[in-house]
N, C-alpha and C positions, 0 to 999 in steps of 0.2 A: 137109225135113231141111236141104235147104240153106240156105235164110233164116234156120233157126235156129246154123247156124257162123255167117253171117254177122256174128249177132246177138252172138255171144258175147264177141267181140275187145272191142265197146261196152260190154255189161254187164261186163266186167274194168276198163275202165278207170273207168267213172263207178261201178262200185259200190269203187273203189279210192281213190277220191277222199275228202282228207279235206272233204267241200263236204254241205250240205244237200242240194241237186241231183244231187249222184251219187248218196247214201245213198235219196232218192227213185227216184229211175231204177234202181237196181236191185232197190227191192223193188217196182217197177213189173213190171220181166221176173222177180221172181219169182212173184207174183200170175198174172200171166200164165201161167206153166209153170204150176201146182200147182191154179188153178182158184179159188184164193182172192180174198177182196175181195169178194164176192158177198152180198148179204144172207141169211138162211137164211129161206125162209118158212115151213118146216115148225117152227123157233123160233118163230116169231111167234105162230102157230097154237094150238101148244101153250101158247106164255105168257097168251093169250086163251082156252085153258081151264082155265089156273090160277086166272087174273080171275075166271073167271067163277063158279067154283068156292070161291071167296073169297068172293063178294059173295053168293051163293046157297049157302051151306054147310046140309049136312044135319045131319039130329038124333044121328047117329051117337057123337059123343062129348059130347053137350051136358048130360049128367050125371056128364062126370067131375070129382071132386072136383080141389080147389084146394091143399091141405095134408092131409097123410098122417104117420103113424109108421112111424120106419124098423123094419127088422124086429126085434129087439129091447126090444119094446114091453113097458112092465110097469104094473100096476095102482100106483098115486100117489094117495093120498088129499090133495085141497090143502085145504092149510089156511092155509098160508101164503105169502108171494112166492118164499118159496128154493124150497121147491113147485114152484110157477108156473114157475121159470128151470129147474128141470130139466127138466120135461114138454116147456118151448118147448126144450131141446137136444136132443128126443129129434123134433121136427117136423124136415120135409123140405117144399119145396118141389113140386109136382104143376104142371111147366110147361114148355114148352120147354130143351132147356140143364139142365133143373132139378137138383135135390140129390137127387131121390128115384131110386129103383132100380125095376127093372122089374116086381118081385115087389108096390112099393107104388103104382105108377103105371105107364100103359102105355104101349107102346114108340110107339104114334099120336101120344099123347102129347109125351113127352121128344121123341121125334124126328119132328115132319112134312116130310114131303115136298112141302113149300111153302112162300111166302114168309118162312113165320114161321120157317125153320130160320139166317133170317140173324139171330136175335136171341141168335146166341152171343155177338156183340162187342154194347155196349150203343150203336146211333149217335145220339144225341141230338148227345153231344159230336163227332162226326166231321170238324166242321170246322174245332177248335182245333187252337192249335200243334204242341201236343204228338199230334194224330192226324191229322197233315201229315208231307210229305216236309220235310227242313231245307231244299231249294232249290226256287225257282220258275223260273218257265218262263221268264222274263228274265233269271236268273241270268249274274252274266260269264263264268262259266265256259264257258256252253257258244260266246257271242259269239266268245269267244279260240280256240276249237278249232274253230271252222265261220266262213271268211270270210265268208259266205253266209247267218248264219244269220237265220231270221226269225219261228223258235216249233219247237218240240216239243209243244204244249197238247196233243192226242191220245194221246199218248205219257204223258204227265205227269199227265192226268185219271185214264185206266185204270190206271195204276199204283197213284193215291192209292185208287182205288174198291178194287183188289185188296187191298190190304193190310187197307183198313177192312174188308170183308165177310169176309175169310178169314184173318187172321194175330189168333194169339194170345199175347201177350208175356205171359213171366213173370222179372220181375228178380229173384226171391228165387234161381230158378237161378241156377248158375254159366254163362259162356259157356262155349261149344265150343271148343277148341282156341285156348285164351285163351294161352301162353306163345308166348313170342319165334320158339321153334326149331319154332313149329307154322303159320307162316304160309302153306305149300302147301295144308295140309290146312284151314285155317282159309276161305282164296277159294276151296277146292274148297265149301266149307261154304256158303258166303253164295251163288256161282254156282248151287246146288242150289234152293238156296230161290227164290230168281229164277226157277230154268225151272221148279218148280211152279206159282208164281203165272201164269206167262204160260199154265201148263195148267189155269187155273184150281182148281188144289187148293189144302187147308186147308193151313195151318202152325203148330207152335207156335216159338215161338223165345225159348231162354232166355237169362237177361243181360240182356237191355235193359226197360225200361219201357213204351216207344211208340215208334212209326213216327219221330217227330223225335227222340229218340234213336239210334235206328240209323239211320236215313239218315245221321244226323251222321257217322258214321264211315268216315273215310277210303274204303279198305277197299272199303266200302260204298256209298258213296255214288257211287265211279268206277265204279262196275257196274250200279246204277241211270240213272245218269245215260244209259249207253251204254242200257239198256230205254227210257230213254225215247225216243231217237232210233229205236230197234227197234220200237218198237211205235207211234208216229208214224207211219214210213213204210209199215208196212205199213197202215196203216188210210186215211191219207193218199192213198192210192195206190188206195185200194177203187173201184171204181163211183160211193159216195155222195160220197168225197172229189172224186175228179176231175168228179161233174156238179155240184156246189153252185157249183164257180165258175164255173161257164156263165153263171147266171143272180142275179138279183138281185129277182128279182119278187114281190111278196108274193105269200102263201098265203092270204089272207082271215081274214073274223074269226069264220068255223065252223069252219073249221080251224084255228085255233088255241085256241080254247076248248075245243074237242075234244082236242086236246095237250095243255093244261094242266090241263085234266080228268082223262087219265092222269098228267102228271108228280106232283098233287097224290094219286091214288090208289098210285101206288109211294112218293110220302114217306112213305105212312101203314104201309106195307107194307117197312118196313126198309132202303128202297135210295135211295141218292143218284145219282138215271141221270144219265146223261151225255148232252150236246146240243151237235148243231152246228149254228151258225148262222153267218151273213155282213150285210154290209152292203144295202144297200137300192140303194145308187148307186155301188158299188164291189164289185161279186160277188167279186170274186178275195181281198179282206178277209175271209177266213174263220178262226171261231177254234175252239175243241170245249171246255168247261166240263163241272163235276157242279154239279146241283141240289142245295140245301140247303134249301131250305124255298117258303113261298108265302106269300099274304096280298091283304090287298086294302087299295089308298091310300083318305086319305081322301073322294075324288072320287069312290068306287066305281069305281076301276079295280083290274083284277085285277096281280098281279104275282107270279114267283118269285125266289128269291133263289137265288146262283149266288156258287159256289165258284170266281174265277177265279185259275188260279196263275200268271196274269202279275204278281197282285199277295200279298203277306204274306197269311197266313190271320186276320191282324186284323182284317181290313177284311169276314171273310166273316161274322165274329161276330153280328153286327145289322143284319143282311140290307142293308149299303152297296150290294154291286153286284147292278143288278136288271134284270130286262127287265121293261117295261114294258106291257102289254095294254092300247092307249086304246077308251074308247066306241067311237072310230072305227072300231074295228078293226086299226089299226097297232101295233104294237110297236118299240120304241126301248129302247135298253142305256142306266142311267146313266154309263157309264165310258168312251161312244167317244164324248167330247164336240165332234170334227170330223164323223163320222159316227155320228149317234145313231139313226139310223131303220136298223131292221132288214129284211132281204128274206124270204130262206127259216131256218126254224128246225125242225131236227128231229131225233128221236131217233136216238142215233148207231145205225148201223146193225148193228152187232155186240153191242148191249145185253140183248138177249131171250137170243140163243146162248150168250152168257157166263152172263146171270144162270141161266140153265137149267141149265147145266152147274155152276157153285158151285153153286146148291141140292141137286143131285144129290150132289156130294163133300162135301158139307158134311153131308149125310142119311147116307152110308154112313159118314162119321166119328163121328156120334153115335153110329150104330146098334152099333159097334164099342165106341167109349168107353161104352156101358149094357148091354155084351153082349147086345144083341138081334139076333131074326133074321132079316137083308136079305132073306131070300128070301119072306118074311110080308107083307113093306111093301108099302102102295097105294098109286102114283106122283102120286094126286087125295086123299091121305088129308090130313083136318080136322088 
């Protein structure tokens, strides 16, 4: 008890500090207090019998139709295309997310309780402008507020992943507390939606069109940016953050085709994970990215493409920055043209626990929005 006074006077003043280094050291002693920063393995566990349950799925739903009539269905003799267009206004879609209702499709259906529940937002496009934060991780702004500053990428990645996997815009709304004399109520509004995402829950958010829309806004964008520093340092300060810059030493090249073997089976499976990696000859060079895709050069070497926000989401368009997987077995970044050769690279450590956790709110959001019922659902259902 006493070492923890002792402790305290410290963590007041560096977590007081407006510095990188304080804002680190104090979610350092709060990780400490609270137990956090920990990988979960019983996440891991489970997300490996989601896999597995993915890859080896039963015959359970494999006769459910694909398109259905809503309920409302009436005999239409076609004769002709105006025919045709009314019967197809009277079709509903039989799919995840879908258009159809529980009476024409079923709730396993509309809403699984796996990966495929993240195909409420569509991520193909997730990595254009418009389904990015308006700032990156090099932004001046955060240079001018932190003497010290040297990245938030951790911070900046899971934020862009939270918004794509969980946030649903709709501009035809009107915003929330859009007039002048409403601006208390309006940062109550926006600081809400922020502590849901960091709790990983769904959102809808009306008024805006996409994520670089709102972030654009003032408002907005000063309370993100503070998430990103907040959820940097706690991850930052994890276990995995503080041992990647021990070392610097490859992981070989069964482990990493082993990696890339999973990062290419979560592309396929709706999720853009997130990865941290370091320098080869410079461990303390550590940065944390989302994967956007995979492929293979024309040498037959493997590679993924990486979303990093130290730079424009232009550049993430056609897969520019890459980590590379040589024959050899090494890996090298196209973009740290001083230090191109990579050490350790690996999935961030709180990817499984998070994605588990969106999949779950994301499940009981459906199950809600098709009034179906939660207590029926099978946490392995196809």
């Amino acid at each position: 008890m006493k070492k923890l006074l002792m402790l305290a006077p410290m963590l007041f003043l560096f977590s007081s500090c407006e510095s990188q280094i304080g804002t680190a050291v104090g979610a350092a002693f709060t990780n400490l207090f609270t137990g956090s920063g920990f990988q979960d393995s019983s996440s891991d566990q489970l997300y490996e019998e989601m896999k597995n349950a993915k890859i080896s799925p039963s015959n359970s739903t494999s006769s459910e139709k694909t398109t259905c009539l809503s309920e409302d269905t009436f005999i239409l003799p076609v004769k002709n295309m105006s025919a045709m267009n009314k019967i197809k206004d009277h079709l509903c879609s039989c799919e995840t997310w879908g258009a159809c209702d529980k009476n024409s499709c079923s709730c396993e259906v509309l809403c699984p309780n796996n990966f495929d529940i993240l195909k409420m937002n569509n991520h193909k496009n997730d990595d254009s402008e418009e389904n990015s934060l308006s700032f990156t991780n090099q932004d001046i702004d955060f240079h001018k507020k932190y003497y010290d500053y040297s990245g938030f990428c951790w911070g900046h990645a899971l934020i862009t992943q939270r918004f794509n996997r969980l946030v649903r815009f709709n501009p035809k709304l009107p915003k929330k507390f859009a007039e002048d004399d409403q601006s208390s109520e309006r940062l109550r509004e926006y600081k809400d939606i922020i502590a849901k995402l960091d709790n990983n829950e769904p959102v809808d958010i009306p008024g805006f069109k996409n994520l670089h829309e709102f972030s654009s806004d003032p408002e907005v964008r000063d309370l993100l940016e503070e998430a990103a520093k907040k959820n940097w340092a706690e991850n930052a300060m994890s276990t995995q953050g503080l041992s990647i810059i021990a070392s610097g030493e490859p992981q070989g090249a069964d482990y990493y085709h082993k990696l890339f073997d999973d990062l290419e089976f979560r592309l396929k499976n709706n999720q853009s994970p997130a990865i941290v990696f370091n320098a080869r000859d410079k461990s303390t060079k550590v940065h944390t990215v989302l994967v956007n895709g995979s492929g293979t050069t024309p040498k037959g070497e493997r590679f993924i493409c990486i979303r990093d926000n130290n730079f424009s989401p232009a550049r993430s368009l056609d897969c520019e920055n890459k980590l590379i997987l040589s024959k050899e077995g090494t890996i090298s970044y196209s973009k740290w043209k001083k230090l191109p050769d990579i050490g350790q690279v690996k999935l961030s450590y709180s990817e499984n626990s998070n994605l588990l956790e969106q999949i779950s709110n994301l499940h009981t959001k459906c199950l809600t929005e098709k009034d179906c019922d939660a207590t029926k659902a099978n946490p392995l259902s196809q």
